[in-house]
C-alpha positions in Angstrom: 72.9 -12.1 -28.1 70.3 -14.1 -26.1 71.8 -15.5 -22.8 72.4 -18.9 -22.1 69.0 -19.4 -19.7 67.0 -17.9 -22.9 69.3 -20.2 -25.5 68.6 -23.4 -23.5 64.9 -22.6 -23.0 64.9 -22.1 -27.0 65.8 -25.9 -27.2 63.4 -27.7 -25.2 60.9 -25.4 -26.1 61.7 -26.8 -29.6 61.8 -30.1 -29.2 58.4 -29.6 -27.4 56.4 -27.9 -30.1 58.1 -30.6 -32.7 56.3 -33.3 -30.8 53.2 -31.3 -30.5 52.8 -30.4 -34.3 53.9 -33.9 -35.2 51.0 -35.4 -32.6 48.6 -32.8 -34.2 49.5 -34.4 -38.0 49.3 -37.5 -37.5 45.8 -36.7 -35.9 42.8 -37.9 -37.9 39.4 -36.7 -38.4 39.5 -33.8 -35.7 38.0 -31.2 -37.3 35.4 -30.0 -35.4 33.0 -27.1 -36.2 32.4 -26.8 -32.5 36.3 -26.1 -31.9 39.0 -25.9 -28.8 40.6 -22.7 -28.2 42.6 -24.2 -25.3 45.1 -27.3 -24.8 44.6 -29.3 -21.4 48.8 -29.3 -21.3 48.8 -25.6 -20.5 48.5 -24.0 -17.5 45.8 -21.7 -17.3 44.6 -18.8 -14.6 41.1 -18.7 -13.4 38.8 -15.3 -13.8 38.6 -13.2 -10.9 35.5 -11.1 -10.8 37.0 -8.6 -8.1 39.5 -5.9 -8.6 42.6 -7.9 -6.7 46.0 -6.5 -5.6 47.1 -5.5 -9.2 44.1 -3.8 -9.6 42.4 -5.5 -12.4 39.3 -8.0 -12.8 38.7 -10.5 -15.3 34.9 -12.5 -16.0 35.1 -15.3 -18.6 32.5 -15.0 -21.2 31.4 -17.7 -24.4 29.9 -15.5 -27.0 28.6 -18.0 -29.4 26.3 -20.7 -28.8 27.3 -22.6 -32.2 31.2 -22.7 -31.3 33.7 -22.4 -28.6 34.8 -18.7 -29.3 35.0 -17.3 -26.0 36.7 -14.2 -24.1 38.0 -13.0 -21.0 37.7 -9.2 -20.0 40.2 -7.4 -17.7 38.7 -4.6 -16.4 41.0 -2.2 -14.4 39.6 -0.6 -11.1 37.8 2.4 -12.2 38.3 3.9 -9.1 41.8 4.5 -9.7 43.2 7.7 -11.2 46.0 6.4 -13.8 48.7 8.8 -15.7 48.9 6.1 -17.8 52.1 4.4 -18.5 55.4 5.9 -17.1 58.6 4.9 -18.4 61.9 4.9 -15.8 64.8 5.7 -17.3 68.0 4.8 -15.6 71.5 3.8 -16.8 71.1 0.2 -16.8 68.1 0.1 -19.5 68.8 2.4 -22.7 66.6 1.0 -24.7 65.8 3.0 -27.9 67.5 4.4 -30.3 65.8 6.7 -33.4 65.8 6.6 -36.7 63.3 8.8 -39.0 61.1 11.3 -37.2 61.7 12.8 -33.8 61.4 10.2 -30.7 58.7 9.5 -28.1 60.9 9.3 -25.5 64.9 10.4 -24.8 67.1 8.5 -27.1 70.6 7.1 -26.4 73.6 5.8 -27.7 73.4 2.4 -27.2 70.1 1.7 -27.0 67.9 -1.5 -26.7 65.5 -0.7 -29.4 65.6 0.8 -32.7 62.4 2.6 -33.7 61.1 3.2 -37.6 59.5 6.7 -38.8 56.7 6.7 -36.8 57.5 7.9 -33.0 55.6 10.8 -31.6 54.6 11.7 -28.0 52.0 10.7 -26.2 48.6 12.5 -25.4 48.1 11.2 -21.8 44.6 9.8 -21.3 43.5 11.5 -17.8 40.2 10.1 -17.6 39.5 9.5 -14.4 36.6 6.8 -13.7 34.2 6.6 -10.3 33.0 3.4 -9.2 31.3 1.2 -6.7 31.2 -2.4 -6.1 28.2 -3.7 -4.8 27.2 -7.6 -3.4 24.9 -9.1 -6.5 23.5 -12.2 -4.8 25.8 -15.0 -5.0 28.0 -13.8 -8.0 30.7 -12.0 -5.4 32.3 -10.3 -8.1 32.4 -6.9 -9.4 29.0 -5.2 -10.2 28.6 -1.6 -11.7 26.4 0.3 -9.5 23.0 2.1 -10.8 24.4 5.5 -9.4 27.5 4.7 -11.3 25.8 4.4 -14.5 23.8 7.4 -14.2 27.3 9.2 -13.9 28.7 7.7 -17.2 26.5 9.8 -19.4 29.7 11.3 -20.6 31.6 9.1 -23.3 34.6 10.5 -21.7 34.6 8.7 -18.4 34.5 5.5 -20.5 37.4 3.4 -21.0 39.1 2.5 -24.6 38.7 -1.0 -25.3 41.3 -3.1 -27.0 40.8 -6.7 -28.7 43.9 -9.0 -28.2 44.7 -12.3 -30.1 47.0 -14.5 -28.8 49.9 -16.3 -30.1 50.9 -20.1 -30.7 50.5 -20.6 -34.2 47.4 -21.1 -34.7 47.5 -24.4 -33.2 48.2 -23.6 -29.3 47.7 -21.1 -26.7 45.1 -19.6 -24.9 43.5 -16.8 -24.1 42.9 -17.7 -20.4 46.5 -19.2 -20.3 48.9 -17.7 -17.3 51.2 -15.8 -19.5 48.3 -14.0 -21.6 46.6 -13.4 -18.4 49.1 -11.7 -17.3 50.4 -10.0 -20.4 46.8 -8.4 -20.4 46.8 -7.2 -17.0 49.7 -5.3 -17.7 48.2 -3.9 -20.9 44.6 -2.6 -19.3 47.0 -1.3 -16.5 49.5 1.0 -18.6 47.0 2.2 -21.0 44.1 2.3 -18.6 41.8 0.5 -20.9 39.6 -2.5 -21.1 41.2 -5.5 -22.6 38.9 -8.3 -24.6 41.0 -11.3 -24.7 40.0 -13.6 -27.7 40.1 -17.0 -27.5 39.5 -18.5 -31.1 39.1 -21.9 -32.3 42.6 -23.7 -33.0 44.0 -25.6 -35.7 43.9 -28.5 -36.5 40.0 -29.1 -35.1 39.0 -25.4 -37.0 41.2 -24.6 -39.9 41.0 -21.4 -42.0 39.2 -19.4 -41.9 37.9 -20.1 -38.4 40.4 -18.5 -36.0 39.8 -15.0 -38.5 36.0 -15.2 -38.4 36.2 -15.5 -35.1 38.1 -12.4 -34.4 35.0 -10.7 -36.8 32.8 -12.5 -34.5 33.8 -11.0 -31.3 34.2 -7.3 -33.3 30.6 -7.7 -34.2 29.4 -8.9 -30.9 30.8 -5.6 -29.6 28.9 -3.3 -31.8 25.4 -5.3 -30.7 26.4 -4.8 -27.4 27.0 -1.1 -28.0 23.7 -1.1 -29.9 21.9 -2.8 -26.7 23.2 -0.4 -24.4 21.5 2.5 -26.5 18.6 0.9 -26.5 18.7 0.0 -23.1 19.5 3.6 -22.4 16.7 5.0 -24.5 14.0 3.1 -23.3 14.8 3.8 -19.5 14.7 8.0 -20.7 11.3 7.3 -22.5 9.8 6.0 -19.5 11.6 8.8 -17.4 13.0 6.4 -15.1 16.7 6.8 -16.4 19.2 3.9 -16.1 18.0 2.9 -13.0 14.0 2.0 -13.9 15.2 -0.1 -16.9 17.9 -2.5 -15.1 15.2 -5.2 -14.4 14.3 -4.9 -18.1 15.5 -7.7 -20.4 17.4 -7.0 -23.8 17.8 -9.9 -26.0 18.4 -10.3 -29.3 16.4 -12.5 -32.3 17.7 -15.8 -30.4 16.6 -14.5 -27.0 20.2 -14.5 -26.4 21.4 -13.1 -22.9 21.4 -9.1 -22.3 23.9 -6.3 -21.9 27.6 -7.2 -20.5 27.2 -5.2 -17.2 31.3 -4.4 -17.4 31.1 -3.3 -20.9 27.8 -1.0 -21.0 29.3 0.7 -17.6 32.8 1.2 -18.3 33.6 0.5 -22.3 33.5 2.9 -25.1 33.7 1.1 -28.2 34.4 4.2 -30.3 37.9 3.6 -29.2 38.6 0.3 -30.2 42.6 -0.9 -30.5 43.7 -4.5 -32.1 46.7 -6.3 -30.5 47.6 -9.2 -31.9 50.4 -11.5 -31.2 52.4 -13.2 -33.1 49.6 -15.4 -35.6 47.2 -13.2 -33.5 48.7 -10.2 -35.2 47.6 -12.2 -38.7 44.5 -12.1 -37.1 44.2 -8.5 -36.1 45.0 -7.3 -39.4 42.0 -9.2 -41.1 39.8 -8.2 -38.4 41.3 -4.5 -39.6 40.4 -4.8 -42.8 37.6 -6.2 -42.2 36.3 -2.9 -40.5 37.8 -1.0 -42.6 35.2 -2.5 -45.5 32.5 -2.6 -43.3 32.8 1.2 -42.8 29.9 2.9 -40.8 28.2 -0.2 -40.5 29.7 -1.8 -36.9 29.2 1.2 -35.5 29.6 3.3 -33.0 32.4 0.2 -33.1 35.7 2.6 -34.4 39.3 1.0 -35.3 41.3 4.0 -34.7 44.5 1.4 -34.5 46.2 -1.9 -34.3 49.3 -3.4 -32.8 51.4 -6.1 -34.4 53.8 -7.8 -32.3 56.4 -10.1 -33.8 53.4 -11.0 -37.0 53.4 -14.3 -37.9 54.2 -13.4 -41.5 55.9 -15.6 -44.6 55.7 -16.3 -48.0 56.8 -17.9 -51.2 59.7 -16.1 -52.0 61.7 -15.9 -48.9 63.7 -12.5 -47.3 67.3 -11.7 -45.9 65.9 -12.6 -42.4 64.0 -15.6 -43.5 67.3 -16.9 -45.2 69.6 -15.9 -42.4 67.5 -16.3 -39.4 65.8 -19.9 -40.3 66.8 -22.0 -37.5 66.0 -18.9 -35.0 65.2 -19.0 -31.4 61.9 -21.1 -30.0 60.2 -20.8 -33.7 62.1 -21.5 -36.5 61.1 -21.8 -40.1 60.4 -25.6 -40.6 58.1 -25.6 -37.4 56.4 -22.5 -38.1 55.4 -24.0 -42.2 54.7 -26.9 -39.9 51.9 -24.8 -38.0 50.7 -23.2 -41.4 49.7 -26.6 -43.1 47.9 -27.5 -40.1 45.8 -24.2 -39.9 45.3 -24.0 -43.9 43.6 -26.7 -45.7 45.3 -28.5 -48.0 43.5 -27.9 -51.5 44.7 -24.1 -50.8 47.7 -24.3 -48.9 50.5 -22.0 -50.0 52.6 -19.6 -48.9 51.3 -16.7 -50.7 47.6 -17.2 -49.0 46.2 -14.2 -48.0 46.5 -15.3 -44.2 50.1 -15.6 -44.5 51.0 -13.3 -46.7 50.5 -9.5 -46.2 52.3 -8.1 -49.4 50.0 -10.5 -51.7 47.8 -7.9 -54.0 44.2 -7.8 -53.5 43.9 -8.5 -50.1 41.2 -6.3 -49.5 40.3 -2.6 -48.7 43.5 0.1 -50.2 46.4 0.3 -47.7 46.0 3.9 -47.3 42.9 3.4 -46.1 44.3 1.3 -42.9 44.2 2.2 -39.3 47.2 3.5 -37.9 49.3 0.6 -37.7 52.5 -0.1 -34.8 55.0 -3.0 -35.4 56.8 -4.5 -32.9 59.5 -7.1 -34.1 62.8 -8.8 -32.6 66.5 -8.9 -33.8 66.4 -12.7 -33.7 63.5 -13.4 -35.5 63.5 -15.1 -39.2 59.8 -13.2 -39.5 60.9 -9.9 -38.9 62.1 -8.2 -42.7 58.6 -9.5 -43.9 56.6 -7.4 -41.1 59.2 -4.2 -41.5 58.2 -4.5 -45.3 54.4 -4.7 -44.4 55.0 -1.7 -42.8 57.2 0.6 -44.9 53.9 -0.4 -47.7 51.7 1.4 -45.1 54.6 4.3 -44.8 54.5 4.7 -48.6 50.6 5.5 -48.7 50.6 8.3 -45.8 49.7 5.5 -42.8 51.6 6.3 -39.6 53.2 2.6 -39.1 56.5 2.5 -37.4 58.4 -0.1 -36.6 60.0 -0.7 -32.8 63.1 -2.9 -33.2 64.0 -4.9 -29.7 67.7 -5.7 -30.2 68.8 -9.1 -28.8 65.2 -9.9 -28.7 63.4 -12.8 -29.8 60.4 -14.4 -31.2 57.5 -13.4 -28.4 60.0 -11.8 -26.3 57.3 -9.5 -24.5 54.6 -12.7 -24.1 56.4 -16.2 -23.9 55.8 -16.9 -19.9 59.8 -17.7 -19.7 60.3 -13.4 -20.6 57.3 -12.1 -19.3 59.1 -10.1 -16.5 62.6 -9.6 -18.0 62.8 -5.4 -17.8 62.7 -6.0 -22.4 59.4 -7.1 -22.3 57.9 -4.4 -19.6 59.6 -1.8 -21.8 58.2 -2.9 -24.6 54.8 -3.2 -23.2 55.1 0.5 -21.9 56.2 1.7 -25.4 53.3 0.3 -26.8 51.0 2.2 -24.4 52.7 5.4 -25.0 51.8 4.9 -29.2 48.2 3.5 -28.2 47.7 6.6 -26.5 47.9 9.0 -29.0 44.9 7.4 -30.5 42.5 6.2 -27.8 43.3 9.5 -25.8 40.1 11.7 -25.9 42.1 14.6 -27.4 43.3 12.0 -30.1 40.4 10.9 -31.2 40.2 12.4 -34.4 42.8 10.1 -35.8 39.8 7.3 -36.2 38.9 6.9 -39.7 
């Protein structure tokens, strides 16, 4: 069971979000198409341009003139040599057991996670990146070098790059909040890769379908940047200059929009792309999946080769054993969470079943089988967890490698809410997740992309 601290939390956390969601019904004539994708009641953590003590830099970026979707980049110090993430084993933390295909990791009696068909192990990622930080006027942040680009000719010294949606339910939370900052620094750390940090347009201002088209929006904006960097690229061999002749050169698009994201063209490779959504973000990620999976060959070199669903912010009409059992579960329980859902969808087609809510519904989009690999996390103690182990036994049934991880005593946002972020549960779970992630945006793994 949860301990007392957690159990206490759950409470006032509850009574908190109540008050919220009621304050954002009774709200009238707020929708914007503009948007918010922060609150000014939560604490947030400022970007820092320069690779600090953990590492890792961050630069805040808005990415579309017409609204406020917006996202922060971690970038971790190329200059370090990672193995990539390392569990420690000892004989206070047995966290796994296995059930259905032979385990990642070593697997104990009394474990703290149960894991679904699925586990394999791990192709470390050993790409090691050079690079140099140089002074750039007044910005005092982290600049790639021009003898560092020259050097990145090879797609292998580039980092993966993975696109995370934050939780809240729609209607809170940020992606520059403390506890997704932090959550994200831990993520670019263990798997050694870029992290985009989306932060979408809330609910009730921007209803659906805003918060998914803007997770298209920023997959999109990825592959023009890709596309710019080429172009910048082949227009500075042309001239036989190289990298270095073309940096003054200016790169815009039809609006004369701004030119090539410095950290990205230097250090991402967008042909390994990975979605990581939490909670409602994990809603998101999986529209944003099929999304690319219907575009096909035309975001790239953008490549889904997987996604990550922690804790999915799943329901529908016809409610399961968890959803029956587990209703009036830790921090989010059912009536608040259907709360959240009328606010994000708009009333003439609220229900349920909508394909936002519901992943099961049929015609949804693309086949399953045709889905990136897909990685489940859920908690014991969370009324939304049968509905995302179902979601993924559907992918199971069609030849899609989708396990499930199963945190016992866990619940809802165990690995993200600020209150958990450093309980030894929630690092585990985040290095499990790097050891999956790996198999796919390692260079040797890369022909599990579709």
């Amino acid at each position: 069971m949860p301990s007392v601290a957690v159990k206490v939390y759950s409470l006032f956390f509850k009574l908190l979000l109540k008050h919220k969601l009621q304050h954002r019904s009774q709200m009238e004539d707020v929708e914007s198409p503009f948007g918010v994708t922060s609150r000014p009641e939560e604490s947030t953590a400022p970007a820092n341009p320069s690779f600090g003590p953990d590492g890792v830099a961050t630069k805040d970026i808005h990415i579309d003139p017409l609204t406020a979707l917006c996202i922060r980049i971690f970038l971790p110090d190329p200059s370090l040599h990672r193995g990539g993430a390392r569990h420690r084993w000892s004989p206070d933390l047995d966290r796994r057991n296995s059930y259905g295909g032979s385990p990642a990791t070593p697997s104990h009696d009394h474990g703290r996670r149960s894991s679904y068909d699925g586990a394999g192990s791990a192709h470390e990622n050993g790409n090691d990146a050079d690079a140099a930080a140089t002074a750039a006027g007044n910005y005092r942040g982290y600049l790639p070098s021009v003898v560092d680009a020259r050097r990145r000719t090879d797609r292998s010294k580039k980092l993966p790059i993975i696109i995370q949606f934050h939780g809240g339910g729609f209607i809170a939370g940020s992606n520059t909040s403390a506890a997704n900052d932090f959550f994200c620094r831990r993520m670019a750390k263990l798997c050694d890769a870029m992290v985009i940090a989306v932060g979408y347009r809330l609910a009730p201002e921007s209803r659906y379908p805003a918060a998914f088209d803007d997770g298209l929006k920023v997959l999109n904006w990825l592959g023009k940047q890709a596309k710019l960097m080429e172009c910048k690229i082949s227009m500075g061999t042309a001239r036989g200059g190289g990298i270095g002749e073309v940096r003054r050169s200016q790169i815009v698009d039809t609006f004369g929009a701004s030119t090539v994201e410095p950290w990205l063209a230097a250090h991402g490779d967008p042909s390994r792309c990975v979605l990581l959504g939490v909670s409602c973000g994990a809603n998101i990620a999986d529209y944003v999946a099929r999304k690319a999976v219907d575009a096909g060959k035309l975001i790239e070199p953008v490549k889904v080769v997987a996604q990550v669903l922690m804790y999915p912010f799943f329901v529908g009409s016809v409610p399961t054993h968890s959803e029956i059992k587990l209703a009036n579960s830790y921090f989010y329980d059912k009536s608040l969470c259907l709360l959240a859902w009328k606010l994000f969808i708009p009333e003439d087609e609220f229900s349920l079943d909508h394909p936002a809510a519901n992943p099961l519904m049929p015609g949804r989009g693309p086949p399953l089988k045709c889905m990136p690999p897909t990685l489940t996390v859920v908690a014991e103690h969370d009324w939304m967890r049968d509905r995302a182990i179902a979601y993924s036994e559907e992918l199971r049934k069609v030849n899609v490698d989708a396990p499930v991880l199963e945190y016992k005593d866990a619940v809802h946002e165990f690995a993200t809410l600020d209150m958990l972020l450093k309980t030894p549960q929630a690092q585990a779970c985040a290095e499990d997740i790097a050891i999956w992630v790996k198999k796919y945006i390692s260079i040797r793994g890369h022909e599990f992309s579709y």
